[in-house]
KOLGU-4560 file (N, C-alpha, C; in nm, 3 decimals, padded with zeros to 5 digits):
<recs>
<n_xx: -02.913 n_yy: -10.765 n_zz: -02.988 ca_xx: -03.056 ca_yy: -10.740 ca_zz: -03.008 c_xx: -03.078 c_yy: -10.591 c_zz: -03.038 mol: A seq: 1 type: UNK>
<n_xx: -03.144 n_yy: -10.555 n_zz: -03.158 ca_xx: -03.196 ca_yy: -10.433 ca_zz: -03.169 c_xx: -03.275 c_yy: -10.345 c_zz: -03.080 mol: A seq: 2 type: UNK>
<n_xx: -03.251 n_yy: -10.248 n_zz: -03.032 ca_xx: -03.308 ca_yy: -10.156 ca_zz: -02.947 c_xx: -03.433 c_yy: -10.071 c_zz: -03.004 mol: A seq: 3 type: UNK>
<n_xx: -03.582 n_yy: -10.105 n_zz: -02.957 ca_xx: -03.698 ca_yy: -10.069 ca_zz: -03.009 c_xx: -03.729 c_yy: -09.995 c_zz: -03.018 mol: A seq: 4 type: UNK>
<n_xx: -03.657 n_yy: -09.872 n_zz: -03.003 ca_xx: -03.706 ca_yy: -09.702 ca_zz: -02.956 c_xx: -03.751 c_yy: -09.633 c_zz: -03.032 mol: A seq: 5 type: UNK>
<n_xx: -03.739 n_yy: -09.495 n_zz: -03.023 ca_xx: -03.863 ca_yy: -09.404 ca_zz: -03.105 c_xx: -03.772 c_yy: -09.401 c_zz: -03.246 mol: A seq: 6 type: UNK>
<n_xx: -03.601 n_yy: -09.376 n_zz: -03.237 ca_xx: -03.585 ca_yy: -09.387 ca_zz: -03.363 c_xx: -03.577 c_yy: -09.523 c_zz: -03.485 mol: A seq: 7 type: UNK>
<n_xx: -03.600 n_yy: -09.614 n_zz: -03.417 ca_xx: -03.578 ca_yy: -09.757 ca_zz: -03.462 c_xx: -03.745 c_yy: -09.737 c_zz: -03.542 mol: A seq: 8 type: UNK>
<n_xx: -03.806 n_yy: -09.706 n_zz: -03.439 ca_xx: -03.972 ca_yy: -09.695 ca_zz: -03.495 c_xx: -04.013 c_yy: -09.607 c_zz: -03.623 mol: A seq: 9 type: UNK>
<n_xx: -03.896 n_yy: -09.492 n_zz: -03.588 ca_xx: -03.953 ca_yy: -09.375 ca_zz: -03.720 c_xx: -03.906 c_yy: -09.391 c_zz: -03.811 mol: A seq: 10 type: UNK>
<n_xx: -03.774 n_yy: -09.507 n_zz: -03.851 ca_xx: -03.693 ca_yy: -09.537 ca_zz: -03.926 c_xx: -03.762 c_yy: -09.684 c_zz: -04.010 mol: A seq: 11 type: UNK>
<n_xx: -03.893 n_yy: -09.727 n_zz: -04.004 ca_xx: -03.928 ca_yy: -09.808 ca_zz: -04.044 c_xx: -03.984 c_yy: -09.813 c_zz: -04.154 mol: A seq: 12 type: UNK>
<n_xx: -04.024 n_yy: -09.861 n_zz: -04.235 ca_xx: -04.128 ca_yy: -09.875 ca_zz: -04.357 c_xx: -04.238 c_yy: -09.795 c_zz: -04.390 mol: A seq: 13 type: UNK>
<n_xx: -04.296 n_yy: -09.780 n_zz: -04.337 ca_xx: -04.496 ca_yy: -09.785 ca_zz: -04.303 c_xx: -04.553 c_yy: -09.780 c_zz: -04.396 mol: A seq: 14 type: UNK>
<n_xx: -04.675 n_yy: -09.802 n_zz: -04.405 ca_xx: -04.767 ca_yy: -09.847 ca_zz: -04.493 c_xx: -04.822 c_yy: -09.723 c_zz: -04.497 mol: A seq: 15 type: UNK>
<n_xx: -04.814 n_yy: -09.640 n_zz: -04.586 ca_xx: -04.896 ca_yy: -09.489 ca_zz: -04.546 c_xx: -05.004 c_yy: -09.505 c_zz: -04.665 mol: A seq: 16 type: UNK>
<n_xx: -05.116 n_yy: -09.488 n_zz: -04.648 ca_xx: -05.240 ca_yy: -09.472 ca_zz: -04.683 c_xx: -05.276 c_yy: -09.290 c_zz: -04.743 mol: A seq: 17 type: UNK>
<n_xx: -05.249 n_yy: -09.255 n_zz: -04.843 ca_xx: -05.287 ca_yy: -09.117 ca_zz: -04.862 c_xx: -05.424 c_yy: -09.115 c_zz: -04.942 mol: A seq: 18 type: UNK>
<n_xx: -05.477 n_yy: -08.984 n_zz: -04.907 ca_xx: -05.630 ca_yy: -08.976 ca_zz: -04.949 c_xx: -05.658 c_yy: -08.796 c_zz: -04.968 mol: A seq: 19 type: UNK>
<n_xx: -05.760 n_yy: -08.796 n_zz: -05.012 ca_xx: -05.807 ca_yy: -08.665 ca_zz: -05.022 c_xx: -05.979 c_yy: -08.638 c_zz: -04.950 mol: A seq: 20 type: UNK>
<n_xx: -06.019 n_yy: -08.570 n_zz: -04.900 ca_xx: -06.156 ca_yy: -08.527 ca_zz: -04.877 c_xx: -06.208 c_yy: -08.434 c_zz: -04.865 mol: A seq: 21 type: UNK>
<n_xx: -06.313 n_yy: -08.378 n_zz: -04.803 ca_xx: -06.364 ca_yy: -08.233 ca_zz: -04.760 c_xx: -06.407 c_yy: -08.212 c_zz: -04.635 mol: A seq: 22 type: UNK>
<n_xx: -06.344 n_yy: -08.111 n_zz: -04.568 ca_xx: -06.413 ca_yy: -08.097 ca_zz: -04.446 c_xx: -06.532 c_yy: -08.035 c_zz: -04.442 mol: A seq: 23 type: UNK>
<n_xx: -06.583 n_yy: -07.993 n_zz: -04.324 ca_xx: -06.725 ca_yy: -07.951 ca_zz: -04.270 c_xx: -06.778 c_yy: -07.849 c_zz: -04.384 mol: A seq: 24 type: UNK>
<n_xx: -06.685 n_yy: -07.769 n_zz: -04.384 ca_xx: -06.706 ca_yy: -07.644 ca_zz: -04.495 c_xx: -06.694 c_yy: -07.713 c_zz: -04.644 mol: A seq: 25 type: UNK>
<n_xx: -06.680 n_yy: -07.818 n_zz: -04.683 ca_xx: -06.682 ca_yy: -07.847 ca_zz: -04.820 c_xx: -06.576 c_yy: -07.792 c_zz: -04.885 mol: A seq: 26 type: UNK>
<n_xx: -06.421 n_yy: -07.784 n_zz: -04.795 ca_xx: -06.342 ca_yy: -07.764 ca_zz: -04.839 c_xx: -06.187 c_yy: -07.864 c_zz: -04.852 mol: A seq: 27 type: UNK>
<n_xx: -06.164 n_yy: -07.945 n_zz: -04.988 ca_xx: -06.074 ca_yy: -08.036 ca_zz: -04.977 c_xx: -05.915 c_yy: -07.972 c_zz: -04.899 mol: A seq: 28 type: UNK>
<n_xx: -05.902 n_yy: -08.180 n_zz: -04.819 ca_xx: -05.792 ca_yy: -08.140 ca_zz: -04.770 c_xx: -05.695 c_yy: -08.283 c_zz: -04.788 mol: A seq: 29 type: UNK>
<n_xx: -05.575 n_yy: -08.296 n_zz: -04.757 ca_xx: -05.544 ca_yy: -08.422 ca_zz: -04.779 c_xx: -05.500 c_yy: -08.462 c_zz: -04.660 mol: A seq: 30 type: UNK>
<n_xx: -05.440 n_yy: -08.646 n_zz: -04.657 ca_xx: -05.439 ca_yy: -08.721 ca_zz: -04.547 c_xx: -05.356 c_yy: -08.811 c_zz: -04.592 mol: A seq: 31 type: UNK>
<n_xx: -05.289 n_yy: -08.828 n_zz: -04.456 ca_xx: -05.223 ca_yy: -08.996 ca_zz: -04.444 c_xx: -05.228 c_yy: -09.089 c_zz: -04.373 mol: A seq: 32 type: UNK>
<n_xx: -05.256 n_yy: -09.179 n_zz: -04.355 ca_xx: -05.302 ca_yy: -09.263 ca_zz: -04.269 c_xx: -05.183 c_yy: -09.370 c_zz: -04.246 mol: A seq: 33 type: UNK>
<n_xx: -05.200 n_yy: -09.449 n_zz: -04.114 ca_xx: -05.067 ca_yy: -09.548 ca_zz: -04.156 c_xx: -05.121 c_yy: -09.656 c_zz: -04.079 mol: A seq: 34 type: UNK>
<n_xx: -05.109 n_yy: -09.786 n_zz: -04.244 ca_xx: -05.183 ca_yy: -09.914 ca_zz: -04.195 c_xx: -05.157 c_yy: -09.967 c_zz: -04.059 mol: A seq: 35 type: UNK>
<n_xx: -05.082 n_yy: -09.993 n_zz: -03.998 ca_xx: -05.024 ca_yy: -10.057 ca_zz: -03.936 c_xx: -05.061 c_yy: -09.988 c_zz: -03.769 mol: A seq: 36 type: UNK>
<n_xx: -05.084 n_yy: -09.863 n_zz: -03.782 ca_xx: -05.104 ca_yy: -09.795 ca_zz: -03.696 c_xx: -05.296 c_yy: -09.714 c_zz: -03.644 mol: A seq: 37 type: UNK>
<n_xx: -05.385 n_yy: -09.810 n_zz: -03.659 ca_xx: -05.513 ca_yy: -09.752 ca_zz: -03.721 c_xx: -05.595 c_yy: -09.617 c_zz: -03.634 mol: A seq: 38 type: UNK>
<n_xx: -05.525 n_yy: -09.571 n_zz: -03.524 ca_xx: -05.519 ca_yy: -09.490 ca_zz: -03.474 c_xx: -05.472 c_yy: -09.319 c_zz: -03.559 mol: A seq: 39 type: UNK>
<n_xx: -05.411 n_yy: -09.341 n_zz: -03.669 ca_xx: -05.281 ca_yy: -09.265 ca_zz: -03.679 c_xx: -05.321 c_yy: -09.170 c_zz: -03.825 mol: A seq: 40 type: UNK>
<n_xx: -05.342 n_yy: -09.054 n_zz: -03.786 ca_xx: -05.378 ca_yy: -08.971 ca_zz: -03.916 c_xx: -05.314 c_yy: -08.827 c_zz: -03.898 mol: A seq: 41 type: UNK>
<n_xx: -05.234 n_yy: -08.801 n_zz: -04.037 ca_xx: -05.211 ca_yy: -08.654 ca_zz: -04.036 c_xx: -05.320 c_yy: -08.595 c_zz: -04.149 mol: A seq: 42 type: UNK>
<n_xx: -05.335 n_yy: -08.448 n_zz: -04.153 ca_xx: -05.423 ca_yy: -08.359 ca_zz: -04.204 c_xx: -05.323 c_yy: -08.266 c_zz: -04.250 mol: A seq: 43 type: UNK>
<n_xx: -05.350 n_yy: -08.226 n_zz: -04.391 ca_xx: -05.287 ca_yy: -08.091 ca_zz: -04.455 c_xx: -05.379 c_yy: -08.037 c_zz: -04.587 mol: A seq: 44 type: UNK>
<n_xx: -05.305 n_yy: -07.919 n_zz: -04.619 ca_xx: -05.368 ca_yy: -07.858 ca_zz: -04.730 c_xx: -05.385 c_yy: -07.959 c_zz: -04.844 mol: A seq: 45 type: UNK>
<n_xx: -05.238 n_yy: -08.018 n_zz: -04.867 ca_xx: -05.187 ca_yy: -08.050 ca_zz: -04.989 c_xx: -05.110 c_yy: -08.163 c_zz: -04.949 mol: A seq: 46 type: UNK>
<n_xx: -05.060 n_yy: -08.267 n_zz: -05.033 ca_xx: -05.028 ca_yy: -08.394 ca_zz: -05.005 c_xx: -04.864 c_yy: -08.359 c_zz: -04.968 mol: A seq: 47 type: UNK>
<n_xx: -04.864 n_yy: -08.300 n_zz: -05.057 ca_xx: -04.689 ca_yy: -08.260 ca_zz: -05.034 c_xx: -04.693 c_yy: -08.208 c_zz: -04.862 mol: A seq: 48 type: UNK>
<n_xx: -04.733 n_yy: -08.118 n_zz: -04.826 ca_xx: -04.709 ca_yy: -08.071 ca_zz: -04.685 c_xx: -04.751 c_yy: -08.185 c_zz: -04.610 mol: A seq: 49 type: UNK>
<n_xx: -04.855 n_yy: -08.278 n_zz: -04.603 ca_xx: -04.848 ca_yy: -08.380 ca_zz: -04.566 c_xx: -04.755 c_yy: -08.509 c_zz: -04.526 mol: A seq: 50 type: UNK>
<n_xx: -04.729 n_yy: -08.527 n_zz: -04.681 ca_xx: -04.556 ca_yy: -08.622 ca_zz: -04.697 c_xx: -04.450 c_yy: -08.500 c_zz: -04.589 mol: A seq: 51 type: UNK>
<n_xx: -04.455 n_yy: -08.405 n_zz: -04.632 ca_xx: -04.295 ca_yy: -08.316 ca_zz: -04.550 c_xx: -04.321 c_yy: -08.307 c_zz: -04.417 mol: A seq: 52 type: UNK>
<n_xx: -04.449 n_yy: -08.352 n_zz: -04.344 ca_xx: -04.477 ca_yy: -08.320 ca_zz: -04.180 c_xx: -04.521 c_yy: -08.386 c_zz: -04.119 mol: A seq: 53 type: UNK>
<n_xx: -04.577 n_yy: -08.560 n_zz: -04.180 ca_xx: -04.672 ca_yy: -08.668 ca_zz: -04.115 c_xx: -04.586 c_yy: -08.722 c_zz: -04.003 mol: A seq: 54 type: UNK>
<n_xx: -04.417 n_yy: -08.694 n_zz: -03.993 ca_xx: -04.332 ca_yy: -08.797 ca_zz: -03.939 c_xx: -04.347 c_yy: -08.738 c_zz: -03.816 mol: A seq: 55 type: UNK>
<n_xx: -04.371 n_yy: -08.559 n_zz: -03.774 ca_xx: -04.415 ca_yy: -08.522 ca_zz: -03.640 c_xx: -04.469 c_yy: -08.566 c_zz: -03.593 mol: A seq: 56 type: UNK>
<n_xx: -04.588 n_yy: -08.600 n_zz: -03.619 ca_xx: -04.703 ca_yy: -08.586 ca_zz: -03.525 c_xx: -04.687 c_yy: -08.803 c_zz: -03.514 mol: A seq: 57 type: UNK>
<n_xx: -04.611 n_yy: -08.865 n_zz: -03.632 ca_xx: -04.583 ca_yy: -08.990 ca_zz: -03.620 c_xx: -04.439 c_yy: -09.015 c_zz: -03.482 mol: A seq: 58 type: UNK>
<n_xx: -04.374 n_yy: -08.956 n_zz: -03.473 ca_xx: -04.306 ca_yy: -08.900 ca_zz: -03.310 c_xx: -04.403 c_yy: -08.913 c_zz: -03.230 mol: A seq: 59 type: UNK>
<n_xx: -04.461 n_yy: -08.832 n_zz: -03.243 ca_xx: -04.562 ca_yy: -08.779 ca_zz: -03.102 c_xx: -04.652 c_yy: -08.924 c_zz: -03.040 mol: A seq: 60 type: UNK>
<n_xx: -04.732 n_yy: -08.981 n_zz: -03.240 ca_xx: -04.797 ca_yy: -09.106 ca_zz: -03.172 c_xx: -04.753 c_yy: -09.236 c_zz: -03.048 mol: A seq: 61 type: UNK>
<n_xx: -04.623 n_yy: -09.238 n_zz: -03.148 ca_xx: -04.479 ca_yy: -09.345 ca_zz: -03.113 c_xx: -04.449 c_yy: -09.325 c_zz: -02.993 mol: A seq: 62 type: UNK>
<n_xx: -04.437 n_yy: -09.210 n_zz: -02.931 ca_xx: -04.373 ca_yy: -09.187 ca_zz: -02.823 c_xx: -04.481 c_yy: -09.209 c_zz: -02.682 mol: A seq: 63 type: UNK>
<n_xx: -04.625 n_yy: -09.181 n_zz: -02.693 ca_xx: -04.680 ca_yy: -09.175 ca_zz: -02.649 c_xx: -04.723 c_yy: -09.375 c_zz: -02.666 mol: A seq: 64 type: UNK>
<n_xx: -04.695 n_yy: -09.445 n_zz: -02.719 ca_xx: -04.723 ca_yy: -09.539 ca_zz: -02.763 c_xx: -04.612 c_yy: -09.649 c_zz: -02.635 mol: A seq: 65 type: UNK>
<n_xx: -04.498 n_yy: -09.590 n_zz: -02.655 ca_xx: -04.396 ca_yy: -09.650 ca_zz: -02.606 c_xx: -04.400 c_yy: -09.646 c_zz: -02.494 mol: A seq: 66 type: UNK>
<n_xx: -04.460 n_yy: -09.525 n_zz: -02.416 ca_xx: -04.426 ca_yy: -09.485 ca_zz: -02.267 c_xx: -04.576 c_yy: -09.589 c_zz: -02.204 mol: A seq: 67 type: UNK>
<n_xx: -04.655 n_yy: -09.570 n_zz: -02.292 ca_xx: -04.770 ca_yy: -09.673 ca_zz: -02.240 c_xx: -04.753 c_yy: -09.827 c_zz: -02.289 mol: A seq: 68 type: UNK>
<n_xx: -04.597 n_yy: -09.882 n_zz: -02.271 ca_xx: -04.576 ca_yy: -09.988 ca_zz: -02.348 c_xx: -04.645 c_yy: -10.063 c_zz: -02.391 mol: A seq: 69 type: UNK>
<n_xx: -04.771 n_yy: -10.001 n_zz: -02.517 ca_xx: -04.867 ca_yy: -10.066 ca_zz: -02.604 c_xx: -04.751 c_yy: -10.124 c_zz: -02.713 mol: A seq: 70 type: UNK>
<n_xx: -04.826 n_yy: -10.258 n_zz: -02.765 ca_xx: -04.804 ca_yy: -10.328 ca_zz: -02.896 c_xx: -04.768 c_yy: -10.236 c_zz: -03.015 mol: A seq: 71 type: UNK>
<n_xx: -04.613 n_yy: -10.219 n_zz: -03.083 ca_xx: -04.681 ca_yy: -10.135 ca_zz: -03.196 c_xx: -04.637 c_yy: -10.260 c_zz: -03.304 mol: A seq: 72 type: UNK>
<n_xx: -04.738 n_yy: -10.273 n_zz: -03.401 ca_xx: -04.745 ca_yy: -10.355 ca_zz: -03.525 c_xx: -04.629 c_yy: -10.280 c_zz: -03.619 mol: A seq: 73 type: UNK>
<n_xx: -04.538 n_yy: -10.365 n_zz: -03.640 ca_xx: -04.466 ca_yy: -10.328 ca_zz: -03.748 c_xx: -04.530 c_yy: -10.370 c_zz: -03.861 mol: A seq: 74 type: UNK>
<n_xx: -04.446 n_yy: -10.267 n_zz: -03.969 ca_xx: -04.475 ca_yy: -10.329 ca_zz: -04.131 c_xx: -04.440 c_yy: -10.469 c_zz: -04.133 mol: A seq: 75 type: UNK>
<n_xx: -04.499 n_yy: -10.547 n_zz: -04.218 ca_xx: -04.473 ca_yy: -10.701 ca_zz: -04.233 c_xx: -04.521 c_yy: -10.780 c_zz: -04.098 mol: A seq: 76 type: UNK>
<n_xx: -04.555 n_yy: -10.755 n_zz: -04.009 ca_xx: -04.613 ca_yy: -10.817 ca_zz: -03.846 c_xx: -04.723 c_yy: -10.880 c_zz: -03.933 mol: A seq: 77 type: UNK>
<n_xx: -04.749 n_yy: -10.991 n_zz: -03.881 ca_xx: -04.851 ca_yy: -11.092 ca_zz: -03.912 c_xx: -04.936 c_yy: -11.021 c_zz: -03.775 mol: A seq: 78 type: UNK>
<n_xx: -05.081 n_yy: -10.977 n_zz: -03.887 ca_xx: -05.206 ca_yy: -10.945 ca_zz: -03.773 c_xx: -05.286 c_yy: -11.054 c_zz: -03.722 mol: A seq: 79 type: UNK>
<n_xx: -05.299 n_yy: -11.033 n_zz: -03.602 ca_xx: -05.323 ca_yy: -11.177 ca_zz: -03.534 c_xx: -05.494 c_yy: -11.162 c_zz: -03.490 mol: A seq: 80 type: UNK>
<n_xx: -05.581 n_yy: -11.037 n_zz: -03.569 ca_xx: -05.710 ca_yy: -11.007 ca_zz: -03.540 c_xx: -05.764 c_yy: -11.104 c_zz: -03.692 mol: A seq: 81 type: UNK>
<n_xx: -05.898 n_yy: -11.156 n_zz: -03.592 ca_xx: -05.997 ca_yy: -11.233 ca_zz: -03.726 c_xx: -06.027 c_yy: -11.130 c_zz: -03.814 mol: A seq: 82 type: UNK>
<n_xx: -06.017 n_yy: -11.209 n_zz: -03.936 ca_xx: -06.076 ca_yy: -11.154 ca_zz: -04.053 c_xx: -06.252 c_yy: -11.205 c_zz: -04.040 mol: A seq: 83 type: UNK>
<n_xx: -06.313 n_yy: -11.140 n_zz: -03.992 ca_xx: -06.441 ca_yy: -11.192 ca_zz: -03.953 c_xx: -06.534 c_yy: -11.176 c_zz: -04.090 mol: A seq: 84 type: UNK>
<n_xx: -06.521 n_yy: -11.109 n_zz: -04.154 ca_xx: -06.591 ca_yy: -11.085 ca_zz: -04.292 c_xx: -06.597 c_yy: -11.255 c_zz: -04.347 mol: A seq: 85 type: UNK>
<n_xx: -06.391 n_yy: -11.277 n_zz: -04.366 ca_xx: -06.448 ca_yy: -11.402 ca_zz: -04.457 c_xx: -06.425 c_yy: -11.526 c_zz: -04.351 mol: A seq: 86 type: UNK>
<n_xx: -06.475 n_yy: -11.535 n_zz: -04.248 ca_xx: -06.521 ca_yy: -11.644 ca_zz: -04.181 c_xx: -06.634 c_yy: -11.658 c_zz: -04.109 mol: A seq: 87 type: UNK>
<n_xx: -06.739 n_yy: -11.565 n_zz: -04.171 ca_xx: -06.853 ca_yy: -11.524 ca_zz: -04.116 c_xx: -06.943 c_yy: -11.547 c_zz: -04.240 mol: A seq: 88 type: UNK>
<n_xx: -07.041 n_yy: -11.607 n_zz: -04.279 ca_xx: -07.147 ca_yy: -11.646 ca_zz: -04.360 c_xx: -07.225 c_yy: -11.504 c_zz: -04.418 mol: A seq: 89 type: UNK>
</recs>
């Protein structure tokens, strides 16, 4: 049996979600988000420093995730929350 730990976790797929916006000051910044994780966002100048540093602070989530042995959804995990939109009139 595979052992679930922080490197099994950081070694996975993820669904990373990248974006751009502006903060308070109306100054763009970029982001990654990771589906699977909806808690889970890094912040940088630029997408590149983003991609080269999201996996820290993705440690930090993981780890803190593990010690509070919460659920973590892998990539491909069938989500087991209603889609309430389309079963809702």
């Amino acid at each position: 049996m595979v052992q679930k730990d922080l490197d099994y976790y950081l070694g996975l797929n993820w669904t990373l979600i990248e974006g751009e916006d502006l903060d308070f000051e109306g100054r763009p910044y970029c982001y990654i988000e990771i589906k699977e994780i909806p808690s889970f966002v890094f912040c940088a100048k630029t997408i590149e420093v983003a991609r080269a540093n999201y996996k820290k602070q993705l440690a930090l989530t993981l780890t803190v995730m593990l010690e509070s042995n919460e659920h973590i959804v892998e990539p491909g995990e069938e989500d087991d929350e209603v889609d309430w939109e389309s079963i809702c009139p």
